[in-house]
N, C-alpha and C positions, 0 to 999 in steps of 0.2 A: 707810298709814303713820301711826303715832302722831303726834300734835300736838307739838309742840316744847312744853320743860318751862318756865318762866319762873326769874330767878334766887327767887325767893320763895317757890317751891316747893320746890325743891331743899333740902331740911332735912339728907341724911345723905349722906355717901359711905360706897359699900359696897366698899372695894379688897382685890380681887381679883390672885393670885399662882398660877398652877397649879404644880407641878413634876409630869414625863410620864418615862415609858420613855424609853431614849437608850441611843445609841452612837456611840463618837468615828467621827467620818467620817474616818479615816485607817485606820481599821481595816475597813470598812465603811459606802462612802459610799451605799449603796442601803438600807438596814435599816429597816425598819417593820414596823407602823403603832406609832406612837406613842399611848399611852393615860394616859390621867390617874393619877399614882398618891399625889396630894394633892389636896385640897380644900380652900384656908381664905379666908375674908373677915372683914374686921374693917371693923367700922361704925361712922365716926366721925360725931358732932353736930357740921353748921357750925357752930351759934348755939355752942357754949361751946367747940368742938376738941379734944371727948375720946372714946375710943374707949367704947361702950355696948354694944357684943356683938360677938363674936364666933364664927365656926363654922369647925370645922378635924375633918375627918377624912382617915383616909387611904386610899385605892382599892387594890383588888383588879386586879390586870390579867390578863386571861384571853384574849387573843390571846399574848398571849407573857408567858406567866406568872411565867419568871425573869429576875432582874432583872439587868443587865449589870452587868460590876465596875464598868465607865467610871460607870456610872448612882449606885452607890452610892457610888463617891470622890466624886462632883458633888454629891450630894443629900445624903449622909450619912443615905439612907432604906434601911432594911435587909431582905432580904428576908423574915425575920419579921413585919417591922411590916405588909406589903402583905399575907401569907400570911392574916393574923387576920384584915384591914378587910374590910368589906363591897364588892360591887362598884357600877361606877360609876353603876346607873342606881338602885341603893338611894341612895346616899349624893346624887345628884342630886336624889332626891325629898325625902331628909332634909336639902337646901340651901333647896328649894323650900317645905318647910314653915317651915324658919328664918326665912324672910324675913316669911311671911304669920302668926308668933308673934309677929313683933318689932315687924310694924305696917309693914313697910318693901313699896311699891306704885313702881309706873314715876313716880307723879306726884310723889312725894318723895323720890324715892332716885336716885343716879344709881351704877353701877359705876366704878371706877376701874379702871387695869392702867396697867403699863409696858409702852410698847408695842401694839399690837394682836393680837400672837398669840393668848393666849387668850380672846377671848370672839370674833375675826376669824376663826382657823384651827381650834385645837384642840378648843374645842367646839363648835364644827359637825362637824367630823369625826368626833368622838368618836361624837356624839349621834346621826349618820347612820348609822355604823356599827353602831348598835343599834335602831334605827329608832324614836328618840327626836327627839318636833318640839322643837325652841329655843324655848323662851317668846319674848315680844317683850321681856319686861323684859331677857334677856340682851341685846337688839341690838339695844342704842343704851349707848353707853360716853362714857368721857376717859381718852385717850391722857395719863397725868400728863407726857409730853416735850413736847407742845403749848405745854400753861400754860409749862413751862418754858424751852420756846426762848424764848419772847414775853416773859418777865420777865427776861433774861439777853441781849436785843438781838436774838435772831433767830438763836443761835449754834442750833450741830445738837447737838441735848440727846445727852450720854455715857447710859451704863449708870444702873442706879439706885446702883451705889457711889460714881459720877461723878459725879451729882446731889447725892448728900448730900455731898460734900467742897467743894461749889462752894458749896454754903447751909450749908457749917460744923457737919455734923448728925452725930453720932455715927453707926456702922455698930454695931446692937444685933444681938446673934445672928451665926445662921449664915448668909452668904450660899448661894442656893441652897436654903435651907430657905424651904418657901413658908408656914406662919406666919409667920417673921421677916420675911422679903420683903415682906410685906405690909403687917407694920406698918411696918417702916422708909418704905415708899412711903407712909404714911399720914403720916407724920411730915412729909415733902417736901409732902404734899398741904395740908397745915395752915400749912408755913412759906409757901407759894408763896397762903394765904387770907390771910396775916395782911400790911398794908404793912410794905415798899413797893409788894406785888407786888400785893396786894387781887385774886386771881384768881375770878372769876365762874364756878362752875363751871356745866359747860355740855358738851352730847354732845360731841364731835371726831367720832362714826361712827356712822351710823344704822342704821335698821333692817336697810337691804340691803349693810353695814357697806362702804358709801361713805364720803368724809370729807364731814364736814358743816362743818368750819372750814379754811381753807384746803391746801395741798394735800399729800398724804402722801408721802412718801420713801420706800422702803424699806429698813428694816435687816437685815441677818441679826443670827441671836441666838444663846446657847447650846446647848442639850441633843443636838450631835451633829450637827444637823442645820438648821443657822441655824431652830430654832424661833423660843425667845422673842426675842421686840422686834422683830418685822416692823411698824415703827412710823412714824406719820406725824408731822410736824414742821412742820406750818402755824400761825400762828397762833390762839389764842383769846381768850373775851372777858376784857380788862381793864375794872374800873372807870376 
């Protein structure tokens, strides 16, 4: 298991937003596999709290290759857009080159997500499913509802729309869109750095994506199928 990162290392968060295949479980509550059919991270600088790169493509899915209407009123991802992208272990490897262009390594970066679904469930699955190994730098994360229960008393962190109204933060874009999703969590991640909160960011899930700060909850989540926010809510480090 990797060494634990110190806060002095940690220079950049890389938050992470997948959006996947879906269908309303009212319609069909057995329906899979779910497959990635976004890609984005945006890299923000602790030292100054601004976003320095970005990577956003969108996936190809090729186990079920059309896309459900339920998927595209939720996502407002169109079957054209998936039809053109690349599939998922290309755009995985053009994720994995992003990181090693931008200088971003396990010892200075940490991933963000709302939630633990995607770097816990989705991409393990995904990645198994194609007989793709998880780097280690995917698995070790921050759960952004951690810092946030612990700066807001210990309450059980909402959604991320519910996050930004409790920290006063505008909802930019489209919820559901995993570009915007990710900035907007990026926004939270910056307001929950800056006092009063002064948050230390720091894993919540290791490599065997156990919690590594107190103890996880489980949430269900959207895309049909309580994907996203299968999320832990233990406390993490404050200054």
């Amino acid at each position: 298991m990797a060494a634990a990162r110190t806060e002095s290392e940690i220079a950049f968060l890389l938050v992470l937003d997948f959006e996947a295949t879906c269908q309303d479980r009212d319609i069909d509550p057995s329906w899979g596999p779910q497959e990635v059919i976004e890609f984005p991270t945006v890299a923000v600088e602790i030292a100054t709290r601004t976003i320095v790169s970005e990577f956003h493509e969108y996936v190809r899915p090729t186990a079920r290759p059309l896309l459900e209407p339920f998927c595209t009123a939720l996502t407002h991802i169109e079957q054209a857009t998936v039809d053109a992208a690349r599939t998922f272990a290309e755009v995985f490897a053009a994720h994995r080159a992003w990181l090693t262009a931008n200088g971003f390594t396990e010892r200075n970066a940490l991933f963000v997500t709302c939630g633990d679904w995607d770097l816990k469930s989705m991409l393990p699955r995904q990645c198994d499913a194609l007989g793709i190994e998880v780097p280690m730098f995917y698995r070790r994360w921050a759960n952004i509802k951690v810092p946030f229960s612990d700066a807001t008393g210990g309450r059980r962190a909402p959604g991320m729309d519910g996050m930004l109204r409790t920290l006063r933060l505008p909802l930019d874009g489209h919820h559901h869109s995993g570009i915007d999703d990710s900035r907007n969590i990026a926004k939270i991640a910056c307001a929950l750095l800056d006092p009063p909160h002064s948050w230390v960011p720091c894993p919540t899930r290791d490599a065997d994506g156990d919690a590594t700060r107190g103890r996880g909850r489980g949430r269900g989540g959207h895309h049909g199928r309580g994907g996203h926010g299968a999320g832990g809510d233990g406390p993490c480090t404050l200054r």
